[in-house]
C-alpha positions as CSV (number, residue, x, y, z in Angstrom):
1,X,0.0,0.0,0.0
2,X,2.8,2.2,0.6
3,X,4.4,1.6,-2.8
4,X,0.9,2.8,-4.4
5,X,0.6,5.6,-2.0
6,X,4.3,7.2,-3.0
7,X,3.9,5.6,-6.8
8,X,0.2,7.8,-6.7
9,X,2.6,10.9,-5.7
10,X,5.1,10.7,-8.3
11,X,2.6,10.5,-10.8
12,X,1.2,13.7,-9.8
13,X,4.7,15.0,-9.9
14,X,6.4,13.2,-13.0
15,X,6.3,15.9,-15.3
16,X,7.6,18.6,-13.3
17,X,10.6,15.8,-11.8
18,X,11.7,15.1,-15.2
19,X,12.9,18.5,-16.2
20,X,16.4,19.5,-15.5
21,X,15.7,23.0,-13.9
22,X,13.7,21.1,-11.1
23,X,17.6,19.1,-10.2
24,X,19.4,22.9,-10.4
25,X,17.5,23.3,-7.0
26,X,20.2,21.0,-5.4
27,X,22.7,23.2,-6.0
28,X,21.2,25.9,-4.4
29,X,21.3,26.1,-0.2
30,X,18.1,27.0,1.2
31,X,17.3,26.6,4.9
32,X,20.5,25.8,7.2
33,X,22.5,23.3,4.8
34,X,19.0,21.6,3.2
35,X,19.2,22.2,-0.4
36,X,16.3,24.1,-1.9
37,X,15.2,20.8,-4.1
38,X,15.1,18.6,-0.3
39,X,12.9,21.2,1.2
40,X,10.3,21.8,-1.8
41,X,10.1,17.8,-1.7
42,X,9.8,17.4,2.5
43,X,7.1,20.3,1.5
44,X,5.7,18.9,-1.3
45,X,5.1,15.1,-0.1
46,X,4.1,16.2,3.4
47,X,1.4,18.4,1.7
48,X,0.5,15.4,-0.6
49,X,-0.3,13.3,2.2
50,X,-2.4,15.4,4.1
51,X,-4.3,16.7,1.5
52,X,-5.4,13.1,0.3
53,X,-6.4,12.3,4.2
54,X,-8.8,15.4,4.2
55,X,-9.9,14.8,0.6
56,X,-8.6,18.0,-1.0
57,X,-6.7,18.5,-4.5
58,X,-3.8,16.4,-3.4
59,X,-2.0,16.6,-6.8
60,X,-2.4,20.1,-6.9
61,X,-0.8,20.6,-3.3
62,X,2.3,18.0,-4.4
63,X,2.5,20.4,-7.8
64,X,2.4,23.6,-6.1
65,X,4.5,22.3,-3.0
66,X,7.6,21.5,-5.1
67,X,7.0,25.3,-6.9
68,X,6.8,26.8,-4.1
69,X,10.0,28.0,-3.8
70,X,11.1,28.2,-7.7
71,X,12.9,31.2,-7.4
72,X,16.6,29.3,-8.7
73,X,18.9,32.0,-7.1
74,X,21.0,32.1,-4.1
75,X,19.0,34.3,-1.6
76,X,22.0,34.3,0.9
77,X,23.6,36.9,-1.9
78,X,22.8,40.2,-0.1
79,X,21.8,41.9,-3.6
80,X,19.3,39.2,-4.8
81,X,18.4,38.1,-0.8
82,X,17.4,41.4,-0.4
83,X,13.2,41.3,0.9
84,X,13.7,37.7,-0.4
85,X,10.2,36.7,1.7
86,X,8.6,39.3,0.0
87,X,9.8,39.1,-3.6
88,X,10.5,35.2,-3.9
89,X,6.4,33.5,-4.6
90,X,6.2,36.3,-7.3
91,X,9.5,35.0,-8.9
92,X,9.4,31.8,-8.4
93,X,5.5,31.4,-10.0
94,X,7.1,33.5,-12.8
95,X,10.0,30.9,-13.3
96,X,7.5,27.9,-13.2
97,X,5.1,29.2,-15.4
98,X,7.8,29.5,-18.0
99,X,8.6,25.8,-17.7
100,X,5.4,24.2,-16.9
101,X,1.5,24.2,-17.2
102,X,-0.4,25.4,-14.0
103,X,-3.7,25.5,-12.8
104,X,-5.6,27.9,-10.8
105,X,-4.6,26.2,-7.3
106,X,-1.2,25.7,-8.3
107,X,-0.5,28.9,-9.3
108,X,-2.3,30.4,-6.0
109,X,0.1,27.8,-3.8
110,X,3.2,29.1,-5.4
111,X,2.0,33.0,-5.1
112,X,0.7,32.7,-1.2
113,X,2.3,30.3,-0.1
114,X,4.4,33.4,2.0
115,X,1.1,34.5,3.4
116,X,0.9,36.9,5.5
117,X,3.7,38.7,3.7
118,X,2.0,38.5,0.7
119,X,-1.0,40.4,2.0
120,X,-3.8,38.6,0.3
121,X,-4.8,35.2,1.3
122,X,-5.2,32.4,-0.3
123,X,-8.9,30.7,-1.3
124,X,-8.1,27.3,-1.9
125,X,-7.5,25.2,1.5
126,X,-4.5,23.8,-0.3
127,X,-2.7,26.6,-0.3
128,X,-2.9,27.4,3.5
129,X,-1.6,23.2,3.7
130,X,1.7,24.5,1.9
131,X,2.3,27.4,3.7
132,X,1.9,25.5,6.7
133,X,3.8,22.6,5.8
134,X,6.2,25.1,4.4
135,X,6.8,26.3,8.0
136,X,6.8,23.4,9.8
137,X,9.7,22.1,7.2
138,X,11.7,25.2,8.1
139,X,11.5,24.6,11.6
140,X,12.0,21.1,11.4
141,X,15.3,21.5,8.8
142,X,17.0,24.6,10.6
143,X,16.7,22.3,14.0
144,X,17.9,18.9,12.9
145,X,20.7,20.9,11.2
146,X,21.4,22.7,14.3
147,X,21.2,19.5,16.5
148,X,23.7,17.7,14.0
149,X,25.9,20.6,14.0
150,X,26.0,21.0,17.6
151,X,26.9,17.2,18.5
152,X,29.7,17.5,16.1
């Protein structure tokens, strides 16, 4: 059942894992030594998952969740890290509507997913999933990388 469950998510995802600027995110560091490409698939499965439990647009979530942070530029450089939490969701939905087809809720996900500093809110429920899972990734990265670090 578990093969069928994580078979189920790659299908939702195939397209968008298959194309060569989706990889370029492991050369980019994101959140305390987690490449940008590990976190947008912790964020992406772990949005999957729970929105097939509460019987939302799971594929949708997974889609949007590995967008999310398409933005495919080092945001630790102090010129283009600059308001990066502000600027990033417009660039990166910019970026991944160059390279892929997106619907409405995917599109939304990518663009709010930095809610409240975006301003506007979402109105699909699977966008409030990614930008909580989002944040809960963070957290859980930035500590396990600390906790490593520190034993060390």
């Amino acid at each position: 059942m578990l093969i069928a469950f994580f078979e189920d998510y790659l299908d939702c995802v195939s397209d968008l894992i298959s194309h060569e600027m989706i990889w370029s995110m492991d050369k980019l560091q994101h959140h305390a030594g987690v490449s940008c490409l590990d976190h947008s698939f912790n964020v992406s499965y772990l949005s999957y998952v729970i929105c097939k439990k509460f019987n939302l647009d799971y594929r949708s979530a997974a889609r949007g969740g590995l967008l999310h942070d398409f933005f495919l530029y080092d945001w630790h450089d102090s010129k283009k890290g600059a308001m990066h939490g502000i600027k990033h969701p417009k660039i990166a939905l910019e970026n991944a509507n160059k390279f892929f087809h997106l619907n409405k809720t995917e599109k939304e996900i990518i663009q709010k997913h930095m809610w409240p500093l975006t301003i506007i809110p979402s109105v699909h429920k699977e966008a409030y999933v990614v930008m909580f899972v989002d944040k809960y990734c963070t957290l859980m990265e930035f500590f396990r990388f600390n906790k490593q670090k520190f034993l060390r």
